[in-house]
Each structure stands twice: as structure tokens, then as C-alpha cells.
GUTORMAR-804879 format. One record per atom (N, C-alpha, C): x, y, z; residue in three letters. Coordinates in steps of 0.02 Angstrom, whole numbers, padded with zeros to 5 digits, always signed. Example, Ala and Ser with C-alpha at 12.3 -4.5 7.8 and 13.67 -1.06 7.14 Angstrom:
+00660-00284+00390ala +00615-00225+00390ala +00660-00165+00390ala +00642-00112+00354ser +00684-00053+00357ser +00645+00002+00394ser 
***
This chain:
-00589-01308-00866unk -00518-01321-00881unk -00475-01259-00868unk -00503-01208-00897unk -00460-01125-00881unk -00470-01110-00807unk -00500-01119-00752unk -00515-01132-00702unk -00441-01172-00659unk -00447-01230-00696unk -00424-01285-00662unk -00341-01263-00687unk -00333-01245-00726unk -00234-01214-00721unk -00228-01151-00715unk -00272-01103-00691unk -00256-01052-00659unk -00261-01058-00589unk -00301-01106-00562unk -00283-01125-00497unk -00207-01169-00504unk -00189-01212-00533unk -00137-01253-00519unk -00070-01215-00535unk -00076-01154-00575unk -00027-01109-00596unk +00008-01058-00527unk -00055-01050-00494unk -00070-01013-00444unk -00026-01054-00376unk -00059-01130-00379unk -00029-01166-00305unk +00053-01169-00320unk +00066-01176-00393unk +00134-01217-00386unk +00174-01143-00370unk +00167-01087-00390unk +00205-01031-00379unk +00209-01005-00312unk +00131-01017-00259unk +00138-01013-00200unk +00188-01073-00173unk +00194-01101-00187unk +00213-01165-00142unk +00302-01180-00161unk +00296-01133-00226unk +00375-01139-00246unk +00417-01086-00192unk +00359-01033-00185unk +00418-00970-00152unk +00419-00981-00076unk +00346-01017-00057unk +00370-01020+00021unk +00408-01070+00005unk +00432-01128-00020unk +00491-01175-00003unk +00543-01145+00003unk +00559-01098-00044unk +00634-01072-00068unk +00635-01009-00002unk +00593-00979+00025unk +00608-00964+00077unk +00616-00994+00161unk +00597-01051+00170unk +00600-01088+00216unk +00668-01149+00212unk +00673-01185+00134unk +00739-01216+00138unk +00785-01182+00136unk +00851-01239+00148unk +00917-01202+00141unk +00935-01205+00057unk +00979-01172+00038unk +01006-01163-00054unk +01014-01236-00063unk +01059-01255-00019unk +01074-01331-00061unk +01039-01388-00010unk +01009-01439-00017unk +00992-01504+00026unk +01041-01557-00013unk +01068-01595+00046unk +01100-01647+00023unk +01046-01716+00044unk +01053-01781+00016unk +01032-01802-00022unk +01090-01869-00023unk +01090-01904+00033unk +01138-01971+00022unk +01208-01906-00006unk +01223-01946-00059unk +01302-01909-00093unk +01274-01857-00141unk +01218-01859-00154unk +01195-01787-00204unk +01185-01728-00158unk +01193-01668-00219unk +01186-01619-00170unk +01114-01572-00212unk +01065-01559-00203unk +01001-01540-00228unk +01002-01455-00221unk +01006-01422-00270unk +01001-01336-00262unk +00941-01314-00274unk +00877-01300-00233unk +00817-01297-00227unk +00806-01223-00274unk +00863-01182-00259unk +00838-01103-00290unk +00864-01096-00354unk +00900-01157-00383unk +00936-01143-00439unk +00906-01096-00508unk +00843-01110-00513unk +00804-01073-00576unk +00783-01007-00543unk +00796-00974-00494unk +00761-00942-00453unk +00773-00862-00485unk +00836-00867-00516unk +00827-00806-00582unk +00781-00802-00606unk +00778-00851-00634unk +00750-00876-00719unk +00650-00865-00700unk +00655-00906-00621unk +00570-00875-00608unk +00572-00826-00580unk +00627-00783-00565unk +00600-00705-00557unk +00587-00671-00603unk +00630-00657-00644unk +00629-00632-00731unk +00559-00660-00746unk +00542-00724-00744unk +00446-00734-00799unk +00411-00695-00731unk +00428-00699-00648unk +00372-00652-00629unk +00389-00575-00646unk +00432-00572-00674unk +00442-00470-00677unk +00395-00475-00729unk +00413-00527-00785unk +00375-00526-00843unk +00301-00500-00856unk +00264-00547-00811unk +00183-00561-00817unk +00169-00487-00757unk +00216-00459-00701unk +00204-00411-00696unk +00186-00351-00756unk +00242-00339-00783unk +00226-00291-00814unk +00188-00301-00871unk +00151-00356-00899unk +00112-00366-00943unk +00047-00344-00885unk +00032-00364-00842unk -00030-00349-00813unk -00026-00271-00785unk +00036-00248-00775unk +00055-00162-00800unk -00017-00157-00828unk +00029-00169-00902unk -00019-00158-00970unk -00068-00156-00972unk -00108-00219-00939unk -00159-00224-00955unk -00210-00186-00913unk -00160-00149-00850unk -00217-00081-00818unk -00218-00034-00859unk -00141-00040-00891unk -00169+00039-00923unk -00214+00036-00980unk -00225-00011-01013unk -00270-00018-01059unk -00337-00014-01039unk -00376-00048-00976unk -00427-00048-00940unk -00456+00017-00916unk -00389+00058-00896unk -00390+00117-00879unk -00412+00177-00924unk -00395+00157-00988unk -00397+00200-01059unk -00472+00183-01071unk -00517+00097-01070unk -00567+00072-01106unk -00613+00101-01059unk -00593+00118-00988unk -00660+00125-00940unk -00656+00218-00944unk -00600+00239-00947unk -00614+00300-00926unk -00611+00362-01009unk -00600+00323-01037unk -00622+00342-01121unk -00669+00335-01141unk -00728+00302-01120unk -00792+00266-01129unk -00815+00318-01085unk -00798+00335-01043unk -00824+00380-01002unk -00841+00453-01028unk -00774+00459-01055unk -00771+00532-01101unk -00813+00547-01155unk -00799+00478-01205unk -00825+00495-01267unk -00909+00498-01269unk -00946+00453-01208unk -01002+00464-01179unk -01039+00520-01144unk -00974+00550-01122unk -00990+00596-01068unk -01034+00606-01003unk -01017+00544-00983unk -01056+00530-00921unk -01037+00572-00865unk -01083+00589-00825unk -01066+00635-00747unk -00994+00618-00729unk -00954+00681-00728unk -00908+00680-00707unk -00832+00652-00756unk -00852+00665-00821unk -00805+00638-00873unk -00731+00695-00880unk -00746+00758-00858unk -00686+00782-00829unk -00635+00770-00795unk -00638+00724-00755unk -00596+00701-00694unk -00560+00657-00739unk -00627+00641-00779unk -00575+00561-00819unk -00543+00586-00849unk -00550+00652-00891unk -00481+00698-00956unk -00414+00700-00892unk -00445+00726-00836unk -00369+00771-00806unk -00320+00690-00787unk -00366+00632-00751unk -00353+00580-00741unk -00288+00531-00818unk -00341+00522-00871unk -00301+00517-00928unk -00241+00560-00968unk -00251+00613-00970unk -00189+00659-00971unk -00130+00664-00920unk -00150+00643-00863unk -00113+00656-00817unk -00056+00578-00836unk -00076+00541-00824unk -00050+00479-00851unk -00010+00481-00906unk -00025+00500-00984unk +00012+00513-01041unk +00056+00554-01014unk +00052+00612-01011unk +00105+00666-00980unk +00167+00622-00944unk +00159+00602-00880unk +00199+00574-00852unk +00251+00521-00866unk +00192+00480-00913unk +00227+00413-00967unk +00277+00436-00988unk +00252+00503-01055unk +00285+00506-01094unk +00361+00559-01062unk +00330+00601-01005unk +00407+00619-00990unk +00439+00597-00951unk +00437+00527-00907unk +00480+00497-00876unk +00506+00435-00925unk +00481+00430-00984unk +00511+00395-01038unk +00558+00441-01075unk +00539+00511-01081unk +00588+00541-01113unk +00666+00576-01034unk +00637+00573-01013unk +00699+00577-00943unk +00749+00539-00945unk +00703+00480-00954unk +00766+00422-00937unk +00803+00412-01014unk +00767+00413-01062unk +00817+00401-01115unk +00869+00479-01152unk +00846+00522-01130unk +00861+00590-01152unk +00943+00613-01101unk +00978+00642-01136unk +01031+00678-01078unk +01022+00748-01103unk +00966+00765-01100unk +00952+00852-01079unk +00961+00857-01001unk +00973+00898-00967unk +00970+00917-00911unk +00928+00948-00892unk +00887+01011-00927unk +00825+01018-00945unk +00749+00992-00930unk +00764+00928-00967unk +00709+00868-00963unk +00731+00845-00890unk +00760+00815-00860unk +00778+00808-00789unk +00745+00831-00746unk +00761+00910-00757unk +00727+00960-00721unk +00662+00983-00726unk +00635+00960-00784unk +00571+00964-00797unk +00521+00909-00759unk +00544+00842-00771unk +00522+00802-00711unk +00512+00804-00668unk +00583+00775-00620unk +00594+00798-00573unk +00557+00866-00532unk +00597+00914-00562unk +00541+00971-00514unk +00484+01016-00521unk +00457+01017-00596unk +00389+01026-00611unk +00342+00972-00590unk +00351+00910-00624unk +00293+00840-00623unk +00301+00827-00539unk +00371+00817-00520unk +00367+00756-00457unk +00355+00814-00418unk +00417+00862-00401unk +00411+00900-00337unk +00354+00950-00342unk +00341+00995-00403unk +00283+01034-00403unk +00216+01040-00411unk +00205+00972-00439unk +00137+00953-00428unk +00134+00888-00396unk +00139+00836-00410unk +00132+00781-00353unk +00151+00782-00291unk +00231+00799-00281unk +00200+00812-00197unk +00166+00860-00169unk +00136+00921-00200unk +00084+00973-00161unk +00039+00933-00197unk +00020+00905-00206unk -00056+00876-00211unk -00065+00816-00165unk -00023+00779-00155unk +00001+00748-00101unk -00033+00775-00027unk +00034+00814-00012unk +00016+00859+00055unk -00056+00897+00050unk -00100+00920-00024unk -00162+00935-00021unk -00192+00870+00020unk -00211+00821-00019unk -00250+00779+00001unk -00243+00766+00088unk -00155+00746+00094unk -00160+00718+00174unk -00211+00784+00214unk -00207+00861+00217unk -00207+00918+00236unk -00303+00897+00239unk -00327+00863+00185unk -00399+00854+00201unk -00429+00796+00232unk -00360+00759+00231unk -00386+00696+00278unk -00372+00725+00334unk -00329+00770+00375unk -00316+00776+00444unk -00390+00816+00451unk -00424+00839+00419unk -00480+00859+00440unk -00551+00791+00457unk -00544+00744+00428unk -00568+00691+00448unk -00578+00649+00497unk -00504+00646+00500unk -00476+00614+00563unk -00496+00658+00612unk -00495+00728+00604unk -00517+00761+00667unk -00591+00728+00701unk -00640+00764+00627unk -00724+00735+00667unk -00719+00667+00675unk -00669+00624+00644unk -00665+00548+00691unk -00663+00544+00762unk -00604+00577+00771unk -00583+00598+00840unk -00623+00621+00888unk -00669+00670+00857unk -00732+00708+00876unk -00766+00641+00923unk -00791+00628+00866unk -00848+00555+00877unk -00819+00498+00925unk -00763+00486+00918unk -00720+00453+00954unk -00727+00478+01023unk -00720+00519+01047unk -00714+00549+01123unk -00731+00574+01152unk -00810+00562+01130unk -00874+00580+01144unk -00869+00527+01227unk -00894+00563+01279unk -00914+00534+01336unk -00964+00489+01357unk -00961+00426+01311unk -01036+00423+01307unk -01011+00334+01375unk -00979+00325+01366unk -00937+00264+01422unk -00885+00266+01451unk -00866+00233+01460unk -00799+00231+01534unk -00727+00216+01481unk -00739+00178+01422unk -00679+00178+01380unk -00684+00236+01315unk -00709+00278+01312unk -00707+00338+01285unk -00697+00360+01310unk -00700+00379+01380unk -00660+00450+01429unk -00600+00423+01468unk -00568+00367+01444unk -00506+00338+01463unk -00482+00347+01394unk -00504+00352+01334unk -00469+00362+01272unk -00449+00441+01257unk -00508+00471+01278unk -00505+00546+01291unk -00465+00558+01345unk -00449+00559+01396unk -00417+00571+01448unk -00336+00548+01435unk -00311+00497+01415unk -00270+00474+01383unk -00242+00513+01317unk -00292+00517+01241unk -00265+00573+01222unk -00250+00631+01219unk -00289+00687+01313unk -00267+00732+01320unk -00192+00740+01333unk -00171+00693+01382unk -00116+00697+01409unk -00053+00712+01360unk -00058+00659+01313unk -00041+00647+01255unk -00024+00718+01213unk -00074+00737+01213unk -00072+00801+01160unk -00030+00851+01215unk -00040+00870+01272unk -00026+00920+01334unk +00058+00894+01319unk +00078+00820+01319unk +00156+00817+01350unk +00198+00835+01270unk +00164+00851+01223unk +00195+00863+01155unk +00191+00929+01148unk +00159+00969+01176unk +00161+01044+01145unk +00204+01063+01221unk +00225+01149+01217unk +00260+01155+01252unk +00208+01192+01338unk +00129+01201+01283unk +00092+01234+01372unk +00089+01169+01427unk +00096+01092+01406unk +00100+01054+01457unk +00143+01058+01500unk +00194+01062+01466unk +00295+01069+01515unk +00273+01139+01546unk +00238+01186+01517unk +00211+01226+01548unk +00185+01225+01634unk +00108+01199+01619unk +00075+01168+01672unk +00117+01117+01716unk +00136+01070+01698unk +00171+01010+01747unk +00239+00980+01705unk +00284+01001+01724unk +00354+00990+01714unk +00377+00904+01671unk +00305+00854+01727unk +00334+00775+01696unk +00293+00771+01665unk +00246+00821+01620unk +00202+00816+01556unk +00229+00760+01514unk +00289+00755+01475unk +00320+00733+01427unk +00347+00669+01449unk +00362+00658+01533unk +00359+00607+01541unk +00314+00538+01532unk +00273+00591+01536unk +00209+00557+01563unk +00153+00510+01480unk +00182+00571+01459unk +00165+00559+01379unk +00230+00514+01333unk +00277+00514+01354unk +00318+00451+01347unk +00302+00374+01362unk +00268+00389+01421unk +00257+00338+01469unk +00192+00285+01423unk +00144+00323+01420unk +00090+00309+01388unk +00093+00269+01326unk +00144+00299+01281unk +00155+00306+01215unk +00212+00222+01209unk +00255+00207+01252unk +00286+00179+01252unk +00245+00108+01272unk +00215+00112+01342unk +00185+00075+01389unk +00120+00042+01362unk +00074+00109+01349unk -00007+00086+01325unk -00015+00078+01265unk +00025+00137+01224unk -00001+00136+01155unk +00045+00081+01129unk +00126+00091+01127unk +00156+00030+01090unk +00108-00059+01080unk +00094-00072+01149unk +00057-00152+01149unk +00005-00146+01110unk -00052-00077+01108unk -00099-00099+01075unk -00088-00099+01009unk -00043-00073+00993unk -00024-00058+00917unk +00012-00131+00887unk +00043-00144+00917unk +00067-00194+00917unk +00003-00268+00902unk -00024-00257+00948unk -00085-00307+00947unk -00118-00302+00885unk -00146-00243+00866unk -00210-00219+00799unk -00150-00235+00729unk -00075-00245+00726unk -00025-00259+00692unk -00038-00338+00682unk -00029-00378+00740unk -00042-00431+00758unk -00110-00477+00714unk -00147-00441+00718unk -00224-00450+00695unk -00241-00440+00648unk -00192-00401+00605unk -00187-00380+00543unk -00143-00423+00499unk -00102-00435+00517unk -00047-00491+00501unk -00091-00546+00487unk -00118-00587+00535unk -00158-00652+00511unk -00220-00628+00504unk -00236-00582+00470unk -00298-00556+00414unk -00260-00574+00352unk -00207-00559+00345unk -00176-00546+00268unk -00146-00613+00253unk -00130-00649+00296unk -00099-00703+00291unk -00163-00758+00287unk -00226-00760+00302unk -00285-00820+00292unk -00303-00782+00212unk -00309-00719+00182unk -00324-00676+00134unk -00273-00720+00098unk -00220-00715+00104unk -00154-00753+00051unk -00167-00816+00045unk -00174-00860+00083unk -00192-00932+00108unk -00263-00938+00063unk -00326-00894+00057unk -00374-00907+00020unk -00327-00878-00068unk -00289-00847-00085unk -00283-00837-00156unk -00235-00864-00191unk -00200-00914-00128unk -00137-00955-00157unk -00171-01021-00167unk -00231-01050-00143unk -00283-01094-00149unk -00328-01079-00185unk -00349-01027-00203unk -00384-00995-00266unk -00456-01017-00241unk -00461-00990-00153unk -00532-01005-00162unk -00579-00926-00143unk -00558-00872-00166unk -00564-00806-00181unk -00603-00821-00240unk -00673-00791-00263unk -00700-00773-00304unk -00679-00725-00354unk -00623-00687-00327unk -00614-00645-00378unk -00522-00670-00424unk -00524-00718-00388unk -00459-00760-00414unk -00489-00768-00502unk -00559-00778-00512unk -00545-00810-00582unk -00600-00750-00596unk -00590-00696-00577unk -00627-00630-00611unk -00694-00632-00601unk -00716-00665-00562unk -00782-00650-00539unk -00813-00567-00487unk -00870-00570-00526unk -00894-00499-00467unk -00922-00533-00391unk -00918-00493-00367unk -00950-00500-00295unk -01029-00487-00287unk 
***
């Protein structure tokens, strides 16, 4: 039964929003005139609602798994203190930001929490993914076939028409790396966009039908 109206809870809300995005506001109707979006407040407000109740209910999950962690002290229960603190901290001073007119507190946010540690931790992390992406790249353009040394050959050019020793070497470097970028790379990007799109859209199609296993909290 709990099954059976969390699926039907599920279809009528899919099936309410693609209508209201595909009809027009009003359908007429012989001499009536029918306003399809009329409650369309009223069901945004209950979805803000059950959003931020399911907020809640991470951060609670968040507290039961990674507090259990602590008070256990399982490998690696540190991460979970800086992880859990880090969270309260933020709560509690972007709750006191917004209700406070210190200027102070503003500035304490703002450019201690946001600008001085989140975004350099930020730019840390990306700074260790570009090292990733490198030995990807590595592995990537390895000579081992005829479309690896067209991928390699391709992102030499590439790299040569962006720095300035290419314009160096050959003047239509940058052309040339325009050319590529516009010509070769735009379509394929475009395409793997393409392919991605109706990945997410059969993914939606299985959880607006609720035939996802993890629709009713099941493990995999």
C-alpha cells in the first residue's frame, strides 16, 4: 500500500508539471475557459515545503551516520568532527548574518567562512584534480592507435595556438586552434551533451514511473 501512493504521489506530480509546461495558462472549452496553472502557487509552496523537510532530514542522517562514527571511533572519525563542525559553524553563522545587523557578522561570513576558507579550499581541491586530469591525459595520448595520435596531434595544436610560443612558431597557430575548437571540438561536444540529455531524461522517465529501486529506498 506505502508502495502503491508513493508511486501514485510521484506520477501525478510528474505528469502535473510536464502538462503545465507544455499547455497554454488558459484552454477554452466550448464557452468555459479552464486555467490549468491556477494552483500552481499553492503546488510550488507544498514542493518548497517537502524540500526543505527532506533538507532536514539530511541533516539529521548526516548527524546519525557521522556521530555514530565519532562516538565509535571508527577509522577516520576525524574527518567526521571537522565535517560536523564545519556544518554547525556555518548554520549557525549564516543564521546569525541574516537575522543580525552587525556589520561585523557580515564580514565575518562573508569573508572569513565564504571567501577565506571555502573558496581556497575550493581552488585547493580543483588544483588536485588538474593533476588528474593530467595522468588522464597521459593515458589518453598514449600512441597506442590511429585515434589516439589524432587526439594527441589535435590536442597539440590546441595547446601551441593558446600559448604565445605557437604565434611564435607559425603565425595561423590560433587560427588554426580556433578552427578545431569551433569545427571538431564544438560537434563532438555537442553530441556527448546530446547523449547525456537522453541518459537523464530515460533516468527521469524511470523515477517519475517509480520503476528505480531506489525510488522506495531500496539498496542496490
Amino acid at each position: 500500500m506505502r508502495r502503491t501512493i508513493i508511486a501514485a504521489i510521484t506520477f501525478l506530480g510528474g505528469i502535473y508539471f510536464f502538462l503545465e509546461f507544455l499547455l497554454p495558462k488558459y484552454i477554452f472549452v466550448g464557452d468555459s475557459v479552464i486555467e490549468f496553472g491556477k494552483y500552481d502557487n499553492t503546488i510550488s509552496t507544498i514542493v518548497r515545503v517537502v524540500f526543505a523537510v527532506g533538507l532536514g532530514l539530511g541533516v539529521i542522517n548526516i548527524l546519525r551516520v557521522y556521530g555514530t562514527r565519532i562516538i565509535k571511533k571508527r577509522k577516520g572519525w576525524g574527518y567526521s568532527v571537522v565535517l560536523i563542525a564545519s556544518m554547525v559553524i556555518t548554520v549557525v553563522a549564516g543564521l546569525w548574518q541574516h537575522y543580525s545587523t552587525s556589520v561585523g557578522m557580515k564580514n565575518f561570513f562573508w569573508q572569513f567562512l565564504f571567501q577565506g576558507i571555502y573558496n581556497n579550499l575550493g581552488s585547493a581541491m580543483f588544483s588536485l584534480l588538474a593533476f588528474f586530469i593530467a595522468g588522464a591525459a597521459y593515458r589518453a595520448f598514449r600512441l597506442q592507435n590511429l585515434e589516439a595520435g589524432l587526439m594527441m596531434f589535435a590536442a597539440v595544436l590546441v595547446m601551441f595556438g593558446q600559448i604565445p610560443i605557437g604565434f611564435f612558431l607559425y603565425s595561423e597557430m590560433p587560427t588554426i586552434r580556433v578552427w578545431l575548437l569551433r569545427n571538431i571540438g564544438s560537434p563532438a561536444y555537442r553530441g556527448i551533451l546530446f547523449g547525456a540529455m537522453i541518459a537523464g531524461l530515460s533516468m527521469a522517465v524511470r523515477m517519475w514511473l517509480s520503476l528505480e529501486r531506489t525510488s522506495f529506498g531500496e539498496r542496490q
